[in-house]
N, C-alpha and C positions, 0 to 999 in steps of 0.2 A: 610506470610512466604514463597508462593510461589517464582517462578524463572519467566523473563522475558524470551518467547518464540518467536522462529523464524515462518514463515511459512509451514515450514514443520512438526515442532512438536518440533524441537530439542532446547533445553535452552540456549537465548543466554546469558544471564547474570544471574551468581547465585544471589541469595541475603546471606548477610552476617548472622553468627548467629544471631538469635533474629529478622531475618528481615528488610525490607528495612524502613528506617528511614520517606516514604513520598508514597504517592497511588500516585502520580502525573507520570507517563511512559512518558505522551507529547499529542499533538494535532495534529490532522490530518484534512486535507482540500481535498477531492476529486472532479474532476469535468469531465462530460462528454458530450459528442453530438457526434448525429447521424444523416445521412443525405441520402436519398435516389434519387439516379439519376434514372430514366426512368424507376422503378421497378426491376432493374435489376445491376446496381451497388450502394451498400452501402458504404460509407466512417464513419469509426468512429476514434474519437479523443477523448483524456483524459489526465487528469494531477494527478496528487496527491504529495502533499507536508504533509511531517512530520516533526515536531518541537520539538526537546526532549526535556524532562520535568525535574523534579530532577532528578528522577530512574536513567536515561539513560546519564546527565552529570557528577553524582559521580560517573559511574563507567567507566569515558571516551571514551562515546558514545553520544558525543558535538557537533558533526556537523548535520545540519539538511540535510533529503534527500529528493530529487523530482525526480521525476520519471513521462515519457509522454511518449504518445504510438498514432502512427494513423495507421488506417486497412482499404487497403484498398478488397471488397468483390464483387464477381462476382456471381448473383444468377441466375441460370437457373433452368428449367425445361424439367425432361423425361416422355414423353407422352408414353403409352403402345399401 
C-alpha cells in the first residue's frame, strides 16, 4: 500500500487505491573501482544501471536509467 520514493524521501509515484497490483519496482546493477597512483592520487569510477519493473512501467516511468561518475582525488598530508 506503500508509494514509491525518490532519494530524498519525497514520493515519486503514489500507488492507486487498494495498492500496487505487483512488488516488482525493477533491478539494479552497480559497479565500481578504485585505483591508487603513488599513494597520493586516487582515481574512482562507477556505473549503475536501473531496469524498471511493473511498478514503474504502469505508471509511465519506462525508460531505464544509468548513471556513471569518475573522481578524480589528491591526498596529502599536514605534518605538525
Amino acid at each position: 500500500m506503500d508509494g514509491v520514493y525518490n532519494g530524498t524521501g519525497s514520493e515519486f509515484v503514489q500507488p492507486p487505491s487498494g495498492g500496487f497490483k505487483s512488488s516488482d519496482i525493477g533491478t539494479e546493477f552497480d559497479a565500481s573501482a578504485k585505483y591508487v597512483f603513488h599513494q597520493y592520487f586516487v582515481v574512482n569510477a562507477g556505473v549503475g544501471h536501473f531496469s524498471p519493473g511493473e511498478v514503474m512501467t504502469a505508471n509511465q516511468h519506462r525508460a531505464p536509467l544509468t548513471i556513471g561518475y569518475l573522481s578524480l582525488t589528491y591526498r596529502f598530508r599536514v605534518d605538525h
